[in-house]
C-alpha positions in Angstrom: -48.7 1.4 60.3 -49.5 3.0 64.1 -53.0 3.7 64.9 -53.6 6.7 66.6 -54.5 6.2 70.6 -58.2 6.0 71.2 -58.0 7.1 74.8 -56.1 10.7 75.7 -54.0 9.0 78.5 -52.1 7.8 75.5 -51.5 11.0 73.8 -49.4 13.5 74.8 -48.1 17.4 73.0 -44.4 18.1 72.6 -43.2 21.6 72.4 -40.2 22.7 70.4 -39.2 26.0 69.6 -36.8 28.7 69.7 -39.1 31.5 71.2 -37.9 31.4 74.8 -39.7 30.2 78.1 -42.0 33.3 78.2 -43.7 32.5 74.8 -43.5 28.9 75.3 -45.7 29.9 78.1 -48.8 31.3 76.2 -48.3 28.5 73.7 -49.1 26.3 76.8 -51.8 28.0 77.9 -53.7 27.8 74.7 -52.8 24.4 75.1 -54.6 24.0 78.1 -57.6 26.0 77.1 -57.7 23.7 74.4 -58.0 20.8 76.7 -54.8 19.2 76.8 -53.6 18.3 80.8 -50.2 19.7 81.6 -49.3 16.5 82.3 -49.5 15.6 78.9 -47.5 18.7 77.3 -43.6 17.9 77.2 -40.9 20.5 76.7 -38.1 19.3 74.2 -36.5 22.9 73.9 -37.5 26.5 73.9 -33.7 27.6 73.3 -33.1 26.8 69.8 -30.8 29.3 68.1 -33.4 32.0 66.1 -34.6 31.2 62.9 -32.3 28.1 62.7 -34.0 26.0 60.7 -31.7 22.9 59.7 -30.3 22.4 63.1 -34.1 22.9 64.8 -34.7 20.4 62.0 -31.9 17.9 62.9 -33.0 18.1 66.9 -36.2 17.4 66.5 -35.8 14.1 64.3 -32.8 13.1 67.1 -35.5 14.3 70.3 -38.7 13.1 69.0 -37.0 9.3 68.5 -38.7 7.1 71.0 -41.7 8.9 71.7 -45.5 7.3 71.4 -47.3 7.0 68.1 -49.9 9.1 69.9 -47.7 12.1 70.0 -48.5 15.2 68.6 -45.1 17.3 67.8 -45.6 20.7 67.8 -42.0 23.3 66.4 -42.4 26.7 66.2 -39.3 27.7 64.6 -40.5 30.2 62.0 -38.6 33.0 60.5 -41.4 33.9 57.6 -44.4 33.9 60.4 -47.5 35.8 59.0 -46.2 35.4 55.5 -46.4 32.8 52.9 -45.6 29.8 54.4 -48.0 27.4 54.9 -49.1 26.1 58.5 -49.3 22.6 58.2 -50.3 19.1 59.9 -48.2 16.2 58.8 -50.0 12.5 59.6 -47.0 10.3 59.7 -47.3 6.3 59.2 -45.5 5.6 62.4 -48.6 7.3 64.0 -47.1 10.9 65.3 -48.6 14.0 64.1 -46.9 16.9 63.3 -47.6 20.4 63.2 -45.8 23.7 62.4 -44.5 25.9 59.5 -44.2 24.1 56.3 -40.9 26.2 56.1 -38.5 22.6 56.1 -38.2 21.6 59.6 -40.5 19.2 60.2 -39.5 17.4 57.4 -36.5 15.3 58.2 -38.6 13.5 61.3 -41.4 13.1 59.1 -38.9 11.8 56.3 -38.1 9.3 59.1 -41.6 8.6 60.3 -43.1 7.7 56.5 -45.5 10.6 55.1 -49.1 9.6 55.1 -50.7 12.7 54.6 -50.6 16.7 55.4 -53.4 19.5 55.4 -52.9 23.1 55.4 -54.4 24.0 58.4 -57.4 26.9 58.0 -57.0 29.9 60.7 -60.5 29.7 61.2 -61.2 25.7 61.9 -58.8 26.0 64.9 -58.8 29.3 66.7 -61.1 29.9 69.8 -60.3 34.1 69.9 -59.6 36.6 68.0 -56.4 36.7 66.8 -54.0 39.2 67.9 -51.2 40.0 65.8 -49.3 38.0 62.9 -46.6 37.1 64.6 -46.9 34.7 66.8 -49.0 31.5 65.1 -47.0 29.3 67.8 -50.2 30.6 70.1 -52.8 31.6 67.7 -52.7 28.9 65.2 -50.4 25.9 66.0 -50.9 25.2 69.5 -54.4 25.2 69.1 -54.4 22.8 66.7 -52.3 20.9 68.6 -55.0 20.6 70.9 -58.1 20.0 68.6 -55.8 16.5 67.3 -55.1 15.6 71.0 -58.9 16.0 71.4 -59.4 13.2 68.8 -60.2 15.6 65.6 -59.2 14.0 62.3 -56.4 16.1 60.8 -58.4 15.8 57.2 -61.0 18.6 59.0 -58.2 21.4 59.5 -57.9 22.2 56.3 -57.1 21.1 52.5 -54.4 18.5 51.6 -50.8 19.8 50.9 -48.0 18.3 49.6 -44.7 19.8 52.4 -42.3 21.3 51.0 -39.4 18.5 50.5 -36.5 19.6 52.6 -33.3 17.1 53.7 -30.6 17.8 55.8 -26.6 18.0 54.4 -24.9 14.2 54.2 -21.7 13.4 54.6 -19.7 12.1 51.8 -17.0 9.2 52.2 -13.3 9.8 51.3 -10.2 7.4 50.3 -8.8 8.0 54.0 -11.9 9.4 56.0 -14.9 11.7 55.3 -16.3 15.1 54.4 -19.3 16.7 55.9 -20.4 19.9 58.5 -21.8 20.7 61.5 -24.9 20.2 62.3 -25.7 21.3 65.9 -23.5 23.2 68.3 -24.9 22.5 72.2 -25.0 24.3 74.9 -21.4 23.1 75.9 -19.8 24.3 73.1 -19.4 20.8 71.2 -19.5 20.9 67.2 -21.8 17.4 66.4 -21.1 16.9 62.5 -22.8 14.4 60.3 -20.1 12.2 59.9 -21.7 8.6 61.2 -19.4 7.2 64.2 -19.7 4.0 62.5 -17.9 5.3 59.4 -14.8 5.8 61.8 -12.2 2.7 61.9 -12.6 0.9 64.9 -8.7 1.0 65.1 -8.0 5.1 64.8 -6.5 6.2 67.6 -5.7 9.8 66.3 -7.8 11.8 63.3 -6.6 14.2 60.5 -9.2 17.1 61.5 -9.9 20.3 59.2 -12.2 22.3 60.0 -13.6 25.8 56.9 -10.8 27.0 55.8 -8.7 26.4 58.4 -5.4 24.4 58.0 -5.5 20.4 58.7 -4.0 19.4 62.7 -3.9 15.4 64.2 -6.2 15.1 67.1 -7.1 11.8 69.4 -9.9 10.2 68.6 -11.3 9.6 72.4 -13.7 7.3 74.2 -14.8 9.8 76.2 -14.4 13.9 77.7 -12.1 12.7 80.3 -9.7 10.4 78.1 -9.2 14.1 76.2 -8.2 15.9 79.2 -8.8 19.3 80.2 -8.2 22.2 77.5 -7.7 19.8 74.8 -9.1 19.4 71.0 -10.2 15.9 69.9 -12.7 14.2 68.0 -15.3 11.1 69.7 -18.5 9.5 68.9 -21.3 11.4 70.3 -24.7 10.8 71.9 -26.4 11.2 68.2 -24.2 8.4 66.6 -22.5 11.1 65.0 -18.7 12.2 64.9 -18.2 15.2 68.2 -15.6 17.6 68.1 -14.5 18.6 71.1 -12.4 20.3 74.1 -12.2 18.5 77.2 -14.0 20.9 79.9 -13.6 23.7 77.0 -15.7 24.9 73.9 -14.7 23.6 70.7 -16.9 26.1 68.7 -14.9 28.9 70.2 -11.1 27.1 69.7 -12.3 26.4 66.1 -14.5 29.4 65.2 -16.6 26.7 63.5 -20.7 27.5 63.7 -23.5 25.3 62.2 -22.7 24.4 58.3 -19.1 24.8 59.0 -17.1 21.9 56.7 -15.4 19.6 58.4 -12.9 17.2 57.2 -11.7 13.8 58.5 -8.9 11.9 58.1 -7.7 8.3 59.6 -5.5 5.4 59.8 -5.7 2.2 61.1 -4.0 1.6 64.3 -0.3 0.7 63.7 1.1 -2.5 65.2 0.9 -5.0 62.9 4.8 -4.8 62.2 6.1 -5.5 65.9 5.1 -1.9 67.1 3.1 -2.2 71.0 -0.2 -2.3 71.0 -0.2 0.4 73.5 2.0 2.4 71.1 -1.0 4.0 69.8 -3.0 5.8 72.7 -4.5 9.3 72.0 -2.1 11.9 72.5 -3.1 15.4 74.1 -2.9 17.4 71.1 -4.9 21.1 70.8 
């Protein structure tokens, strides 16, 4: 189990949210009044689609891989702000804290990290000023609590234990010929990333059965890469995430599929053919919309 840092120059605040760059803003100000350097506060995203919570939960456990045991993850992605869910700290065993809305969203990095402990955090432990508003506990609540932990106060004096609420992203299922599962995230460049493992994929496809909600079933290549698609054309790959991509080289593949976030997605493959006399090179991706 990571210990947390002693020293501040080990620590540092991550921000991730889907309230813009002009709230992020005042949530680093508090920061900073708090104590924190702005050297040690880190922007993973401001631009998260509103009120998303699974695909806010499924970046954050993807971004937050690989940072310091002396990180403290702060997401503000809270549709039921000023209402009845909980504002939390999560102590992880890896050594990250975690703060934010026990609404689901921290949970699948914490789920990753191990669960040590959490604590409700009190309004009135935290805050420096009045607060202003209910609708906006990224400033008023989170961030500076954010700060007290990067000042090296023990998350046991926020508030009361609490047991988060459980909360675990969709899975994929396996099939006789392929896979079932959704989308997960669609990024800024239109690409649908499912949660289909790569690795689930035989190493020898060279062209998938795709279906995508209701839609009817179509043969795509399975790439290596954007450019092996070619421009304007539907295909499948293994993305950055380890995850199955769909895609449209130098396109948008949520737009040519209408497919959004929890879309279902169906797979479907072969192993390469060529064990009969056929060429190996028999079996490149086609250019297929």
């Amino acid at each position: 189990m990571a210990r947390w840092p002693r020293s501040r120059r080990d620590r540092i605040v991550t921000l991730t949210s889907d309230v813009g760059a002009a709230y992020a803003a005042q949530m680093k100000a508090a920061l900073i009044a708090g104590g924190v350097p702005p050297g040690a506060i880190v922007d993973l995203t401001h631009d998260l689609p509103a009120h998303g919570i699974a695909e806010a939960a499924f970046l954050l456990r993807e971004m937050a891989r690989g940072f310091p045991s002396g990180s403290v993850h702060v997401v503000v992605v809270d549709p039921g702000v000023g209402g009845r869910r909980a504002p939390i700290v999560v102590v992880t065993r890896a050594g990250p804290l975690l703060v934010g809305p026990d609404n689901g969203v921290l949970s699948p990095l914490a789920d990753e990290l191990g669960v040590r402990s959490a604590v409700r955090i009190e309004p009135d432990r935290v805050r420096r000023t009045p607060r202003v508003g209910t609708t906006f506990d990224g400033r008023d609540l989170f961030a500076p609590a954010a700060a007290r932990l990067f000042g090296g106060t023990p998350p046991a004096t926020l508030g009361p234990p609490i047991r988060p609420k459980p909360y675990a992203l969709p899975r994929a299922a396996r099939t006789a010929s392929g896979a079932q599962g959704c989308v997960l995230h669609v990024d800024r460049f239109g690409n649908l990333i499912t949660n289909i493992p790569t690795s689930w994929v035989s190493p020898s496809c060279r062209e998938i059965h795709l279906g995508v909600a209701v839609g009817s079933s179509r043969r795509v290549a399975w790439a290596t890469s954007y450019e092996s698609l070619g421009r304007g054309t539907l295909g499948a790959l293994g993305s950055s995430f380890g995850l199955v991509e769909l895609a449209v080289g130098e396109g948008r593949a949520t737009d040519r599929l209408r497919a959004r976030v929890g879309a279902r997605v169906s797979l479907g493959w072969r192993d390469r053919p060529g064990r009969r006399g056929e060429k190996a090179n028999s079996a490149r991706p086609r250019k297929r919309a």
